[in-house]
N, C-alpha and C positions, 0 to 999 in steps of 0.2 A: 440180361442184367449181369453187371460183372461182380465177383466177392471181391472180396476185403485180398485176398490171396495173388488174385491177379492184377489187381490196382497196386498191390504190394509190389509184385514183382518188374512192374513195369515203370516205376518209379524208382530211384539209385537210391535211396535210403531206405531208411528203417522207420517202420511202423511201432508205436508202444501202447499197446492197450494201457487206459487207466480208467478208471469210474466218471464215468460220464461222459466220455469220446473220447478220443484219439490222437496223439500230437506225432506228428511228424519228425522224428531227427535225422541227423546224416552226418557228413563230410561235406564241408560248403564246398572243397575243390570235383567231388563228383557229381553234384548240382549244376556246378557253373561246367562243366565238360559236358553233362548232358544235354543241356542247354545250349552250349556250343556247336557240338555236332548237329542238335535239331536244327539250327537253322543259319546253315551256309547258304555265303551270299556268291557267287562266282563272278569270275571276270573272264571274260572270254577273250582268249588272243587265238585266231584261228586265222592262217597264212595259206592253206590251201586246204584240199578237198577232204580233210577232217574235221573242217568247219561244218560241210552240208552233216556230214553224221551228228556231229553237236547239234545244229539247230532240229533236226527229227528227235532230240532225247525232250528239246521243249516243245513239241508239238504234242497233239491231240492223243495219238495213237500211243505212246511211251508216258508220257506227261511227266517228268521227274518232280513238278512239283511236290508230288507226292511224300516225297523225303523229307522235304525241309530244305530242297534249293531253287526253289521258284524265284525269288528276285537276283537275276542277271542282272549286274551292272556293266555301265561304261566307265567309269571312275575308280583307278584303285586305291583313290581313299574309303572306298564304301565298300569294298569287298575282302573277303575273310582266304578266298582259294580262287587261285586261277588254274583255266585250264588250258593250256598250252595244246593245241591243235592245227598240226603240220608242220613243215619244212621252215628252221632256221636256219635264215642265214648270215652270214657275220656282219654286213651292214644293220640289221637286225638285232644283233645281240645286244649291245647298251640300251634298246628302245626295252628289250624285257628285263633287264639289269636293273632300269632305273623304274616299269612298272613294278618290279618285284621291291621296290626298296620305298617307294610310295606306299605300300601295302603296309596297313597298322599291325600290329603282331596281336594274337600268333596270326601267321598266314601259313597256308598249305601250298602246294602244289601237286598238278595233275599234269603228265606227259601223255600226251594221247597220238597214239600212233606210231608205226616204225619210224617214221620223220624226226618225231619231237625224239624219240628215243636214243636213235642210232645214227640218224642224217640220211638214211629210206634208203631204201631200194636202188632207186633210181639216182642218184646223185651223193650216193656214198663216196667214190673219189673224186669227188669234184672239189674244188681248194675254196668253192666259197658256201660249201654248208658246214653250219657248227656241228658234229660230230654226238650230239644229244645237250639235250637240254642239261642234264647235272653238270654239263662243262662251266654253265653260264651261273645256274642258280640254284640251292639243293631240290630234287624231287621227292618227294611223299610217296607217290602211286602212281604205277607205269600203266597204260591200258596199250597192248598189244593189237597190233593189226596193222592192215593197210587197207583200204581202211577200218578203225573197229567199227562192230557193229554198234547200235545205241545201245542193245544190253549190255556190251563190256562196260560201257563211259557207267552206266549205271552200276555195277557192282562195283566199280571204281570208288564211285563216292561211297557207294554202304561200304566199302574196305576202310575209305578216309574216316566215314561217321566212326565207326569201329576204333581205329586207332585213337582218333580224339578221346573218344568216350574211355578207352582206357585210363586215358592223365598223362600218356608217356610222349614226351618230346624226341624230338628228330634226333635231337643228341644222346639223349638217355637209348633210343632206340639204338645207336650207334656202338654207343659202348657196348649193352648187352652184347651184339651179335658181336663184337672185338672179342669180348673177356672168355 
């Protein structure tokens, strides 16, 4: 059975006793961020074999549902975060230009892999991979590897959920680490 304490804490507002129950107030902008980060809708763009690690984060054994990003779309009109999985290439780049620009705001982004990062390993000087995804479109959160495993893709998004839930935007993040 949970107190009044830990319903308190898990909820972004404030609790105010008064005689006869309880009212809830708060910050309508940390309601709607908490609300937000609970339930990301992703869009999967996955070009090579950081795809297969994607699809075991929604299988059985990791199940990411768990968090609050259980509905995978195809459509980036329905989705909130994509995650970017494997090797882009500059034929390729306006196809993520224009899913990123389809995407209603706010949208996130997730870079998943040395590929999406840097342009991998294997085809770093090669003239036709884009050199990392922030060339193309801003990224949020990098998850490292070759391929990562599902539990990076997964603290990935608790890092995203996190950032959301704070309130601070891509920009505002930006300045801070400027000033």
């Amino acid at each position: 059975m949970m107190n009044k304490e830990s319903i308190a804490s898990n909820f972004p507002g404030q609790v105010h006793e008064i005689p006869g129950g309880g009212i809830v107030l708060s910050k309508l902008d940390d309601i709607i961020n908490w609300a937000r980060s609970n339930s990301l809708w992703p869009l999967t763009f996955a070009t090579s074999c950081c795809g297969i690690e994607y699809m075991s984060v929604a299988g059985a054994k990791y199940d990411f549902s768990r968090f609050g990003f259980e509905v995978a779309r195809a459509s980036p009109r329905q989705a909130d975060v994509i995650i970017i999985a494997g090797t882009i290439v500059n034929k390729m780049a306006p196809v993520l230009k224009r899913l990123y620009d389809q995407m209603a705001d706010p949208k996130y982004v997730i870079a998943m892999g040395a590929c999406a990062i840097s342009g991998g390993p294997f085809f770093y000087n090669t003239y036709s991979v884009v050199k990392g995804a922030d060339h193309i479109i801003p990224v949020d959160v990098y998850v490292a590897g070759c391929p990562p495993r599902p539990e990076a893709l997964i603290h990935a998004l608790l890092t995203l959920q996190q950032k959301i839930k704070s309130g601070l935007t891509r920009e505002q993040i930006t300045l801070n680490a400027t000033t």
